[in-house]
BAFI-822433 format. One record per residue: z, x, y of N, C-alpha, C, O, CB in turn; residue number from 1. Coordinates in steps of 0.2 Angstrom, whole numbers. Last residue first. Glycine has a CB too. Layout:
# BAFI-822433
{nZ=Z	nX=X	nY=Y	caZ=Z	caX=X	caY=Y	cZ=Z	cX=X	cY=Y	oZ=Z	oX=X	oY=Y	cbZ=Z	cbX=X	cbY=Y	nr=NUM}
...
This chain:
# BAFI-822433
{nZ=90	nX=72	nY=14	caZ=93	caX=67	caY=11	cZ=89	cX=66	cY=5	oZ=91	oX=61	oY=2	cbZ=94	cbX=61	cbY=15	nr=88}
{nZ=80	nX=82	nY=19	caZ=87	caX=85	caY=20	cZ=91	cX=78	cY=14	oZ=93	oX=81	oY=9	cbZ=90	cbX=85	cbY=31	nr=87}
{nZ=70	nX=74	nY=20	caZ=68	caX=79	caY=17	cZ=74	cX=83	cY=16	oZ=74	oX=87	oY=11	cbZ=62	cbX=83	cbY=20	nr=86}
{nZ=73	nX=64	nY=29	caZ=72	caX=63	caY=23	cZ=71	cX=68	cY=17	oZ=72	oX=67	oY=11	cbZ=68	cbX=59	cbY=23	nr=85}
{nZ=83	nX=65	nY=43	caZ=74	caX=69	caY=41	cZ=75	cX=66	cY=33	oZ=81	oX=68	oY=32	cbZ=73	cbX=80	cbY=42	nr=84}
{nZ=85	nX=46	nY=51	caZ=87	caX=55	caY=47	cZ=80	cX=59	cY=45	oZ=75	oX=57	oY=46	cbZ=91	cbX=54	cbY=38	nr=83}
{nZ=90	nX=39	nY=64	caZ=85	caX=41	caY=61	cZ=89	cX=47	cY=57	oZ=93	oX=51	oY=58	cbZ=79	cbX=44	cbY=66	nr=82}
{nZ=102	nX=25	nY=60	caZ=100	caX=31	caY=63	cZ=95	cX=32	cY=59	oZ=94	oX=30	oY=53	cbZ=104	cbX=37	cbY=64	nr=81}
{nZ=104	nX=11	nY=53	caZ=104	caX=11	caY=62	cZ=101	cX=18	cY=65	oZ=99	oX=19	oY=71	cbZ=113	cbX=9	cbY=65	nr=80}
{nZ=105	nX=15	nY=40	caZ=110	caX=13	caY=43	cZ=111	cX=15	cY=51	oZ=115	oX=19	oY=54	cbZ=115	cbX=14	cbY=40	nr=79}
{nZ=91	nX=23	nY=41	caZ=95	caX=23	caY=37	cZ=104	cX=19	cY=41	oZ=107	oX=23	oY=45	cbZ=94	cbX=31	cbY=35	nr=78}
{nZ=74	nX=25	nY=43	caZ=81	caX=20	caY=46	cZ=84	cX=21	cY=40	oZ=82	oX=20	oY=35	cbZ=80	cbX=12	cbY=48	nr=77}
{nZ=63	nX=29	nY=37	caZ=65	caX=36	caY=40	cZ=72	cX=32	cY=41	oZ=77	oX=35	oY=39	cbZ=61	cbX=39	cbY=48	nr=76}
{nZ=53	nX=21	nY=35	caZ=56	caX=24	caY=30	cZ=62	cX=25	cY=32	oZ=67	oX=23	oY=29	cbZ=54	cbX=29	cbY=29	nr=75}
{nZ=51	nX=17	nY=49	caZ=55	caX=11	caY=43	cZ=58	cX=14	cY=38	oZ=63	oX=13	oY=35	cbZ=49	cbX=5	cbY=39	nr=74}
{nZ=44	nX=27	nY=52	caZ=50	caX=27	caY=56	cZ=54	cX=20	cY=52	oZ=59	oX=18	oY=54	cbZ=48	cbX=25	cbY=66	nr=73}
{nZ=33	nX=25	nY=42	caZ=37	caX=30	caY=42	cZ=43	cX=31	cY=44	oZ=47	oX=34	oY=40	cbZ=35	cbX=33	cbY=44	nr=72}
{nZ=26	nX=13	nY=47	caZ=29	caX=14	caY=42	cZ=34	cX=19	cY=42	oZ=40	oX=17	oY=43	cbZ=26	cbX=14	cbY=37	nr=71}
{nZ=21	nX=17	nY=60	caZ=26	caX=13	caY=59	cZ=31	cX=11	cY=51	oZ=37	oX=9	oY=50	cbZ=22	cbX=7	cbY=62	nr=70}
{nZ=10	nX=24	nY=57	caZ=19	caX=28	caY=60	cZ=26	cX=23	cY=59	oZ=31	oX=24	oY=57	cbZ=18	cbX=28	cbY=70	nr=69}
{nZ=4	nX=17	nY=52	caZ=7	caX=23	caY=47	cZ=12	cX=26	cY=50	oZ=16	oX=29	oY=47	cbZ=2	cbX=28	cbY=46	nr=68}
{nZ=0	nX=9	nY=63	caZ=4	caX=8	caY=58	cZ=8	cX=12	cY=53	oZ=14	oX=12	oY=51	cbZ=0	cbX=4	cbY=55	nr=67}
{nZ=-6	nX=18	nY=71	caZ=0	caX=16	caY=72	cZ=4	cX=13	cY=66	oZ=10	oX=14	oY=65	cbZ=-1	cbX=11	cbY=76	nr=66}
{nZ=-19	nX=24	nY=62	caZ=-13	caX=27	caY=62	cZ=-5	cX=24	cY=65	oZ=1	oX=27	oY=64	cbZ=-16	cbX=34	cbY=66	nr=65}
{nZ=-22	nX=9	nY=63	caZ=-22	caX=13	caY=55	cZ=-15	cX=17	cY=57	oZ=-10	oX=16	oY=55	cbZ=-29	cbX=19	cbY=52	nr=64}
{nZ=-27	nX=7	nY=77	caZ=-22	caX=2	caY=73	cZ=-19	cX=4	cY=66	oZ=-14	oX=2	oY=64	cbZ=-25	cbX=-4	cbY=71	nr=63}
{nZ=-23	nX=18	nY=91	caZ=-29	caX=14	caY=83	cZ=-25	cX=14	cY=80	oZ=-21	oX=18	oY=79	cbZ=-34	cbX=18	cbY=80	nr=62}
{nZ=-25	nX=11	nY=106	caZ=-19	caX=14	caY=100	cZ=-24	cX=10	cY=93	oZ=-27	oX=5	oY=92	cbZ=-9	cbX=10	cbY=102	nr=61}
{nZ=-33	nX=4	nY=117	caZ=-34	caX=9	caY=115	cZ=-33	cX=14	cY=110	oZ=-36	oX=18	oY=108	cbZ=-33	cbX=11	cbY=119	nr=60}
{nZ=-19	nX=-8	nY=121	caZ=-26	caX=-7	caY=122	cZ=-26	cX=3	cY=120	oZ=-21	oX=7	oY=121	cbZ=-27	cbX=-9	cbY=132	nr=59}
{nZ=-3	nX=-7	nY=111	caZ=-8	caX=-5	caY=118	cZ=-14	cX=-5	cY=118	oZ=-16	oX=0	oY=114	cbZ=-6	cbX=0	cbY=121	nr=58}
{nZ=-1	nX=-19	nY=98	caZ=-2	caX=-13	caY=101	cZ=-5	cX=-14	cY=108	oZ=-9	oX=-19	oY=110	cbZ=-8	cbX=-9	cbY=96	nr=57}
{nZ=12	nX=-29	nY=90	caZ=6	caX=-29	caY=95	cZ=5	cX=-22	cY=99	oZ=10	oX=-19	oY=103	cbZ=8	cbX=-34	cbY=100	nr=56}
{nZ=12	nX=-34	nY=73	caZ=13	caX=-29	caY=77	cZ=9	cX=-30	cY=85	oZ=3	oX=-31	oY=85	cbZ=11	cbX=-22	cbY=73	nr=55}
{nZ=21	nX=-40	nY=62	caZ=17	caX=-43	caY=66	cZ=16	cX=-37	cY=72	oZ=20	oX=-38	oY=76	cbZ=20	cbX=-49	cbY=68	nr=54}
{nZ=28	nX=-36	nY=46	caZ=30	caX=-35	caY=52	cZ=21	cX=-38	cY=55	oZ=16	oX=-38	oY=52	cbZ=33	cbX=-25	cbY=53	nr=53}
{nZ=36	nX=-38	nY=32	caZ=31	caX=-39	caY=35	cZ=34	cX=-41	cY=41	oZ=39	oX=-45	oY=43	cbZ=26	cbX=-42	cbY=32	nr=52}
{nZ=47	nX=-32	nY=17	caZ=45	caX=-33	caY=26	cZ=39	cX=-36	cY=26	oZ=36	oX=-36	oY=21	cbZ=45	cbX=-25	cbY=32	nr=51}
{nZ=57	nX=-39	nY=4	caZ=49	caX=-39	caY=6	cZ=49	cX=-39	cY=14	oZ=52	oX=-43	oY=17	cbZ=45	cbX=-46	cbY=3	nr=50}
{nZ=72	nX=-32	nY=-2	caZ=68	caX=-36	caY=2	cZ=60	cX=-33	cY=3	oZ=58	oX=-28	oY=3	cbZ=71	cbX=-37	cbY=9	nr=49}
{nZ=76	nX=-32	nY=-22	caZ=73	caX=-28	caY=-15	cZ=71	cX=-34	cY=-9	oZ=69	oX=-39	oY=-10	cbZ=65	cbX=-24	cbY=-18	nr=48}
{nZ=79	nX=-39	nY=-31	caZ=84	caX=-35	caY=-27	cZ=82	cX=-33	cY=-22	oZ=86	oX=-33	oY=-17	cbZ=86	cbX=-31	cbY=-30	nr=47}
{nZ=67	nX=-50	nY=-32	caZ=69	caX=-45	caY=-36	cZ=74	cX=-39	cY=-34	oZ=71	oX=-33	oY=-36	cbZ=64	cbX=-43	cbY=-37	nr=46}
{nZ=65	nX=-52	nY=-14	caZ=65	caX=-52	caY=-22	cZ=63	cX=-48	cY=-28	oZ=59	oX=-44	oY=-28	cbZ=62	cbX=-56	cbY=-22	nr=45}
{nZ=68	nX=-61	nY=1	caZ=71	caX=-56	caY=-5	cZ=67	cX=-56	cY=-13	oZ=66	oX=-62	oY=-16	cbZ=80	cbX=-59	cbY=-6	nr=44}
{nZ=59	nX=-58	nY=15	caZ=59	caX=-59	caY=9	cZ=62	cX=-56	cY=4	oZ=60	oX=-51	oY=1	cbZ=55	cbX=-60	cbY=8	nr=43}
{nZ=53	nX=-57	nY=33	caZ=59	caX=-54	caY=30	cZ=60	cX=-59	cY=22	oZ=63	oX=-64	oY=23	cbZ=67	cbX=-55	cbY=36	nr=42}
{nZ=45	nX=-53	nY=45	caZ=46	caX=-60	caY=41	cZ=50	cX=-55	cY=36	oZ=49	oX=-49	oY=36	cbZ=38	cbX=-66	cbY=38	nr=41}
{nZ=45	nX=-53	nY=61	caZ=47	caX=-50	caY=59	cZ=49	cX=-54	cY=51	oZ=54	oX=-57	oY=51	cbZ=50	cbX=-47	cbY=64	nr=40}
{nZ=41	nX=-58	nY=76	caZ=37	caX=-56	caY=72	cZ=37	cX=-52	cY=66	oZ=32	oX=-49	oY=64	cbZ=36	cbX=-53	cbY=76	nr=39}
{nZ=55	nX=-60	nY=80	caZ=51	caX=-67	caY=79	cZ=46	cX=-62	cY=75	oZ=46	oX=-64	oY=69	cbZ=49	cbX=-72	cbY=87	nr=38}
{nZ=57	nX=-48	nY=85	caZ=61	caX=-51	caY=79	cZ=58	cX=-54	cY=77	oZ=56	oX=-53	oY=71	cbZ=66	cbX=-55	cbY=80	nr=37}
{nZ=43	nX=-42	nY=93	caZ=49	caX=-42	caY=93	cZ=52	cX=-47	cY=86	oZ=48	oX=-49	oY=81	cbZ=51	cbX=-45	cbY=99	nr=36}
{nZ=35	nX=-22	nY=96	caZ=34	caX=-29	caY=89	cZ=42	cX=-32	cY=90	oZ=47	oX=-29	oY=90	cbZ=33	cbX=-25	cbY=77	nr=35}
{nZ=23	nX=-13	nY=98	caZ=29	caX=-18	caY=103	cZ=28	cX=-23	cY=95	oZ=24	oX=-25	oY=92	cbZ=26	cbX=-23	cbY=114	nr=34}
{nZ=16	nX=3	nY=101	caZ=15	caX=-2	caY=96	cZ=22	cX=-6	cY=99	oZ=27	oX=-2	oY=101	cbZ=14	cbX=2	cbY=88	nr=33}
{nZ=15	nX=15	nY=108	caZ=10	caX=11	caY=107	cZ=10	cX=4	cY=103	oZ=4	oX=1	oY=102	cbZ=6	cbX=15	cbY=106	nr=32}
{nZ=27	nX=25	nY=96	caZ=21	caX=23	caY=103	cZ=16	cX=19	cY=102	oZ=12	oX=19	oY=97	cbZ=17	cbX=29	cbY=105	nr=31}
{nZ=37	nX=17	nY=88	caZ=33	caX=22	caY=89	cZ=30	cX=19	cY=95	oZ=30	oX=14	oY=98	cbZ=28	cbX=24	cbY=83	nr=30}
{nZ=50	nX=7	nY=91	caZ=49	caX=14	caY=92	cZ=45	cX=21	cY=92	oZ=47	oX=26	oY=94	cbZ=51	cbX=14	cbY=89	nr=29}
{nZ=44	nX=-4	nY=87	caZ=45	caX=-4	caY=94	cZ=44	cX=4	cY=95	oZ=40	oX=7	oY=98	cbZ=53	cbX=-8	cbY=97	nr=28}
{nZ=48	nX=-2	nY=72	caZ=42	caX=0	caY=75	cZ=42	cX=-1	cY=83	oZ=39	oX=4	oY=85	cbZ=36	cbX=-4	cbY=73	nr=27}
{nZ=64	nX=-1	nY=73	caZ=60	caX=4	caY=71	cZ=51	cX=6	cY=73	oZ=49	oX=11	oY=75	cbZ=61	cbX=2	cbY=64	nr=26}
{nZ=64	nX=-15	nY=78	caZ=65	caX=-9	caY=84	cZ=64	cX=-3	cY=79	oZ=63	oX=2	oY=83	cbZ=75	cbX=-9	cbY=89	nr=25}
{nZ=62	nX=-22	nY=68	caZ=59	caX=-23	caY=75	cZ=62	cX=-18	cY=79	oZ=60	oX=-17	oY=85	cbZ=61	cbX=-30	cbY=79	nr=24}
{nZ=71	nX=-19	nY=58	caZ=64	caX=-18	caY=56	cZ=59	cX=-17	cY=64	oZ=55	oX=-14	oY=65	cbZ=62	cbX=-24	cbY=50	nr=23}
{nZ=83	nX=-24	nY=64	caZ=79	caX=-16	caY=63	cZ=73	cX=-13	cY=61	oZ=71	oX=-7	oY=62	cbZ=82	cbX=-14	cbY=59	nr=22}
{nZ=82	nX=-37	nY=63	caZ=82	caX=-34	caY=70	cZ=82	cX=-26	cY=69	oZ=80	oX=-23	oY=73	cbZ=89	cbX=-37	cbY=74	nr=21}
{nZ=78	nX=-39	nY=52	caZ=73	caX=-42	caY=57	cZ=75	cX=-38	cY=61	oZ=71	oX=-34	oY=62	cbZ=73	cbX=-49	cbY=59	nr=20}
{nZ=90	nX=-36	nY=47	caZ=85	caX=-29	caY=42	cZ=80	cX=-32	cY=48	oZ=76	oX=-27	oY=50	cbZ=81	cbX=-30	cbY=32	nr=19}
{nZ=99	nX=-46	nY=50	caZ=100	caX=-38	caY=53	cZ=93	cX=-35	cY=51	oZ=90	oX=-31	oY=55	cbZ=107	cbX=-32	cbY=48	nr=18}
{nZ=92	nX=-59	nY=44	caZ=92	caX=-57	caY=54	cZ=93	cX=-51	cY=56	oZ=91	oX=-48	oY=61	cbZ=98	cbX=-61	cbY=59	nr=17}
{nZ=96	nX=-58	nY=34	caZ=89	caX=-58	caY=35	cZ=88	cX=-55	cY=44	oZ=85	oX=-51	oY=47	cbZ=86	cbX=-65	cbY=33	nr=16}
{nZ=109	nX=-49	nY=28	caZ=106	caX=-56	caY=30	cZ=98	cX=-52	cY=33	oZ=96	oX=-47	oY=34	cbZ=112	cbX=-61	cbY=38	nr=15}
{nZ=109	nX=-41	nY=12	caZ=109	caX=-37	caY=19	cZ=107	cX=-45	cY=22	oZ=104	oX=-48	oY=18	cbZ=102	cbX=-30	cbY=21	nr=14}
{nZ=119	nX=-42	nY=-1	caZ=115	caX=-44	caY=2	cZ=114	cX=-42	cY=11	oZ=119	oX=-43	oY=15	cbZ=115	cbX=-50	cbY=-1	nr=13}
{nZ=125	nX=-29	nY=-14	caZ=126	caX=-29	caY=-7	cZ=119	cX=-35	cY=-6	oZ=114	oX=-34	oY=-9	cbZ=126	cbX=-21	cbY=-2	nr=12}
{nZ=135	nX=-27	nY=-29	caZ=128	caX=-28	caY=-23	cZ=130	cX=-28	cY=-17	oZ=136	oX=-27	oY=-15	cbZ=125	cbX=-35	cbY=-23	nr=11}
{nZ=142	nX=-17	nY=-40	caZ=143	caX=-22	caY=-36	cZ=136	cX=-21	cY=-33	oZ=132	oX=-16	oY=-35	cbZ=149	cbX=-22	cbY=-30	nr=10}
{nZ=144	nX=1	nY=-39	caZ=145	caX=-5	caY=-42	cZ=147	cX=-12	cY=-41	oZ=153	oX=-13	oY=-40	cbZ=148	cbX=-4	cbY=-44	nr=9}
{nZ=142	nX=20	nY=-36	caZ=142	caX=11	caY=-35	cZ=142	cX=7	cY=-39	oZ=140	oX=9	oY=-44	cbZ=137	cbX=8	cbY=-33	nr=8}
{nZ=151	nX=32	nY=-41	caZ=146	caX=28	caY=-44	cZ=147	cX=20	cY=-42	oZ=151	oX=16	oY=-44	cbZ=145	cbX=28	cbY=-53	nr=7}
{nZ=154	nX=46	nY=-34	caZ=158	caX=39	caY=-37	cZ=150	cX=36	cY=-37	oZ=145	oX=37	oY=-34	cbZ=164	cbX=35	cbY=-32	nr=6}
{nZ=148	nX=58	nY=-30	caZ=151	caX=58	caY=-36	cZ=152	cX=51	cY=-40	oZ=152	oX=49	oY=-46	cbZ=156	cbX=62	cbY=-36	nr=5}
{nZ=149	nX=58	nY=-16	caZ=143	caX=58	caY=-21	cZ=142	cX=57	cY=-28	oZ=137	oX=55	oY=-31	cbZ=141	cbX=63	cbY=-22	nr=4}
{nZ=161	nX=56	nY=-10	caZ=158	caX=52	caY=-13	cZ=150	cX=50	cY=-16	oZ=146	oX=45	oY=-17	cbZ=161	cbX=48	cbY=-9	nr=3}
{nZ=175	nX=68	nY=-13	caZ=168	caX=66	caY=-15	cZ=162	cX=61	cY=-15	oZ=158	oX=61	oY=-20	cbZ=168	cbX=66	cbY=-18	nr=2}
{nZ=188	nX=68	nY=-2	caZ=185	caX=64	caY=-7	cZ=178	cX=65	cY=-7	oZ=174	oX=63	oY=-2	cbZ=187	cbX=57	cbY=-6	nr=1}
């Protein structure tokens, strides 16, 4: 079966506590940068959720490019695995 082909229909609401707890171990994930749940504020609206993330870096880690990592590896989550986005 194809399921490129079939056309979604219906919603999905994700709870707030899974996209926290993925959103926190996405940036945990880059270097130099530790962020747990609690740091982690999560807002629905307009279908979409709103992240913001609290981040705490290692002494020395410059805060721009962590972040920018950190976004990336948020992109990159796709139901719990990393993918290359350029392939999807």
């Amino acid at each position: 079966m194809n399921t490129k082909d079939k056309e979604c229909k219906g919603s999905l609401k994700v709870s707030e506590d899974v996209i926290s707890k993925i959103a926190a171990t996405a940036a945990s994930e880059t270097e130099g940068a530790f962020c747990g749940e609690d740091n982690v504020f999560v807002r629905y609206s307009g279908g979409a959720a709103e992240i913001n993330i609290e981040l705490s870096l290692k002494e020395g880690v410059r805060a721009v490019c962590c972040a920018e990592s950190v976004q990336e590896t948020g992109l990159n989550h796709r139901n719990g695995e990393i993918y290359d986005k350029k392939r999807n």
